[in-house]
N, C-alpha and C positions, 0 to 999 in steps of 0.2 A: 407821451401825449398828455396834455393839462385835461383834467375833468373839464366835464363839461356844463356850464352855467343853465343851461335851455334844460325845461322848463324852471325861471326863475324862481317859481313859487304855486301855490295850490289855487286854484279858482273857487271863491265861495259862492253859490248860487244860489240865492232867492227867488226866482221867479219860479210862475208857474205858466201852464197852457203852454203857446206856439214861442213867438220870439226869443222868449228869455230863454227859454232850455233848449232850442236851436243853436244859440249863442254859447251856451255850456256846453254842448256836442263839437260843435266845431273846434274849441277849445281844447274839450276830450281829446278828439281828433288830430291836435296838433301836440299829443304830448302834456298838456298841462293836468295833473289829478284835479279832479273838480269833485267839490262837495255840494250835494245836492241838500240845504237846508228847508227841510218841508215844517209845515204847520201841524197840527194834532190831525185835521182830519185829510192831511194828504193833498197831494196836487190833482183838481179837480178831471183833469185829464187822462188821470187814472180810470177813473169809471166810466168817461165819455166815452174814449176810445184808448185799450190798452197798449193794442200795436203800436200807437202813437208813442204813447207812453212809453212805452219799452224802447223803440230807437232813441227815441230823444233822451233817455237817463241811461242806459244801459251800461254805461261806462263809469257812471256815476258814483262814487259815496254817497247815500242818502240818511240823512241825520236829521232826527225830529225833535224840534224844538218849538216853545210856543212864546215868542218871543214879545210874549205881551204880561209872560211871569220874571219878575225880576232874576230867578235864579236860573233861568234858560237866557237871560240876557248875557248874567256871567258868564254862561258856558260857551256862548257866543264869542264874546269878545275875548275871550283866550285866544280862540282861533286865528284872531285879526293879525299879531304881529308878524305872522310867517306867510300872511295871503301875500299873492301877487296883484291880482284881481277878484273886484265884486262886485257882481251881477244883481238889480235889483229893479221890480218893476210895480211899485206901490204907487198907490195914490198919492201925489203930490203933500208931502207935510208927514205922512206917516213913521217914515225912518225917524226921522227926527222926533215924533210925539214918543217914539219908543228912545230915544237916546241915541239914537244910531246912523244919525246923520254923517254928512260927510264929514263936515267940521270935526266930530267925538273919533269917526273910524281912521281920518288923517292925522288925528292928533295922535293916536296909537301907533301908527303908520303909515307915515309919509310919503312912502314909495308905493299905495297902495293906488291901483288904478278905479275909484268908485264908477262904476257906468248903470247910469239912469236908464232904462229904456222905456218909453214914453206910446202910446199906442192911439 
C-alpha cells in the first residue's frame, strides 16, 4: 500500500478566543498537527474561561512567540515552508505591518492556504 499523503502538512494558528481556534480544533480533529502560535501573554481565553480553552487547544502545539520582535518573526517564518494551512484573525493591515502578509507567507510557500477570519 503507497503512504499516505493526508494530512498534507501542519496548521499554523494564530488566532485567539472562539472562531479561529474552533477552526484549529476541527483541523486537529481531522488529523492535521496544528501549532498553536500565541503572544507573550497568552490567548485571552485562557483566563476567561479555561475549559474553553482547554477543548479548543487541547490537541494543540502551543509555541510563544511575539511576533512584533524581529527574531520571533525569523522563528516564525521557518515554519511557513512545510505549513499546509494558516489560521489568522488580526485586524485588517496587521500581518502585513508585521511582514507576514499573504503576499511574504505565499512567496515562501505557494501551496499555503492563508485563511483570514474576519468577525
Amino acid at each position: 500500500m503507497a503512504p499516505c499523503a493526508w494530512p498534507p502538512g501542519r496548521v499554523l494558528d494564530l488566532t485567539r478566543l472562539l472562531p479561529g481556534p474552533l477552526a484549529g480544533k476541527l483541523l486537529a480533529d481531522l488529523g492535521f498537527p496544528v501549532l498553536k502560535v500565541e503572544p507573550p501573554r497568552g490567548d485571552p481565553l485562557r483566563d476567561w474561561a479555561l475549559e474553553a480553552y482547554r477543548f479548543l487547544n487541547g490537541k494543540k502545539e502551543i509555541l510563544t512567540l511575539d511576533l512584533k520582535r524581529r527574531e520571533d518573526r525569523e522563528r516564525f517564518l521557518v515554519l511557513v515552508p512545510e505549513a499546509a494551512i494558516l489560521l489568522e484573525a488580526n485586524r485588517p493591515g496587521v500581518m502585513e505591518r508585521l511582514g507576514l502578509g499573504p503576499e511574504v507567507l505565499l512567496g515562501i510557500n505557494p501551496r499555503l492556504v492563508y485563511a483570514r477570519l474576519r468577525g
